[in-house]
Structure formats: C-alpha cells, structure tokens
C-alpha positions in Angstrom: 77.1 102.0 106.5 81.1 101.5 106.9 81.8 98.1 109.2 85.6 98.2 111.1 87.6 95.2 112.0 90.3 95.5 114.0 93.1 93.0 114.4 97.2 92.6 115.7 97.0 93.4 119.4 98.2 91.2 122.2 100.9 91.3 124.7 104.1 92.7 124.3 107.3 93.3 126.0 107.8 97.1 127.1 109.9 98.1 124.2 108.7 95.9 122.1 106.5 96.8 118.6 102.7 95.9 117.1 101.3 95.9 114.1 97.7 96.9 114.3 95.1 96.2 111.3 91.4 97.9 110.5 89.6 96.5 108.0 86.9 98.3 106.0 83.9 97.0 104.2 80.7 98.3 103.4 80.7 101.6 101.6 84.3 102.8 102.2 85.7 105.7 100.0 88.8 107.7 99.7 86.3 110.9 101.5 86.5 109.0 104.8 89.1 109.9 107.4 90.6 106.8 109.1 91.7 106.4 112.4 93.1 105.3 115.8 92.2 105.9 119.0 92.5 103.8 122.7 91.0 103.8 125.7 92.1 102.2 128.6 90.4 101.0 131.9 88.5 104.4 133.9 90.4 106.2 131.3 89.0 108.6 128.8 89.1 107.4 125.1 92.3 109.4 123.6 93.4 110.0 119.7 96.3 108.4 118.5 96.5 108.5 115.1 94.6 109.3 111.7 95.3 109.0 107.8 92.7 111.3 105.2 91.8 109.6 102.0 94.3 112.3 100.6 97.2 110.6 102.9 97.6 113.3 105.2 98.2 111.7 108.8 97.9 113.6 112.3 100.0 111.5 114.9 100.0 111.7 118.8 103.6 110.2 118.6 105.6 110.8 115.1 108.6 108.9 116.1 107.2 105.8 117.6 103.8 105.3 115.4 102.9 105.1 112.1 99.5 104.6 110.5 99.5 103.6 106.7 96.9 102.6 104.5 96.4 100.2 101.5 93.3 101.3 99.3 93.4 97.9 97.5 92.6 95.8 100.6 90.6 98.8 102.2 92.9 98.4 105.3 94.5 100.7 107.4 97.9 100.0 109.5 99.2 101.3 112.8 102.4 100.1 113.8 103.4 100.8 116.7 107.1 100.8 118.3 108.9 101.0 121.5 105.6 100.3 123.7 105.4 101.4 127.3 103.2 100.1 129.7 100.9 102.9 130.1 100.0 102.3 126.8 97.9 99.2 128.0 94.8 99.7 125.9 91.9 98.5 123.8 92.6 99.9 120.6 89.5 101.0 118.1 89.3 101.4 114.9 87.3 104.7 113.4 86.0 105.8 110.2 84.6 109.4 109.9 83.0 111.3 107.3 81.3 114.7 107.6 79.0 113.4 110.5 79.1 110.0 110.0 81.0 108.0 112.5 81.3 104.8 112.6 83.9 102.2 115.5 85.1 99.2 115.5 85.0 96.9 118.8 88.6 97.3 119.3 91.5 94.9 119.7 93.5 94.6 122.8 97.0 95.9 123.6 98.9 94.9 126.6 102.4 95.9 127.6 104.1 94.0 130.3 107.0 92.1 131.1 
C-alpha cells in the first residue's frame, strides 16, 4: 500500500507560477511511476505530467511544467509556470506500478485575477 499527499495549490494570478508537492509513504520504490493529473468541474480527469523511478518524465506542457523528484524525502514536485485560467483544477497525485494504482485526494488550483 503506497499513501499520496498532495500539497502547494491555491490561487494564483493568470501568469503567475505553483509549486505542487506529493508525498509518498508506505511502500514506495524506485519501480513506481509518479504522477500528475487534474480534473476540473464536469471535466474529464486529464494527464499532466509523470517522472519513472529511472527519471524519465512525459509532460503535457514541456515549457511551462516541470515535475522533479527527491528520492530522499520520497516527494515528487510539479512546478508549474505561466498559469491560465482554464487550468482551474483539483490537482492529484498518482503512484502506479504494474497494476497497482494508487491517488491522492488532490490539492486545489485556482487561476484568477
């Protein structure tokens, strides 16, 4: 059993940056794939970003996001830049491995002036 907690959203300016953070505990190793995904309201859940244990990272946005991990404190980052509106979301956490899956509740992003 993997438990995910995420932290860093909260309102932002459009243009503005976040850092998101996903905790790991439980039994978290380097086999899992770790990533982001949002989902906002009547909106389907969509990928944003992922990081394998091997550091390889699949992005929906190369320029403006970047997800990064630190091993030591089992926690992986998504920072986030230049925000637009539409990207008003709950953002979750996710921790695969073969066909385990495992989510976090999700922290909550909202651009607006």
């Amino acid at each position: 059993q993997v438990q995910l907690v995420e932290s860093g959203g909260g309102l932002v300016q459009p243009g503005g940056s976040l850092r998101l953070s996903c905790e790991a505990s439980g039994n978290i190793h380097s086999g899992y794939i770790m990533g982001w995904y949002r989902q906002a309201p009547g909106k389907q859940r969509e990928f944003v970003a992922s990081v394998t244990g091997d550091g390889v990272i699949s992005s929906a946005d190369y320029v403006r996001f970047t997800i990064s991990s630190d091993d030591a404190k089992n926690t992986v980052y998504h920072q986030m830049n230049s925000l637009k509106p539409e990207e008003t979301a709950v953002y979750l956490c996710n921790a695969k491995y073969t066909v385990y899956c495992q989510w976090g509740r999700g922290t909550q992003v909202t651009v607006a002036s």
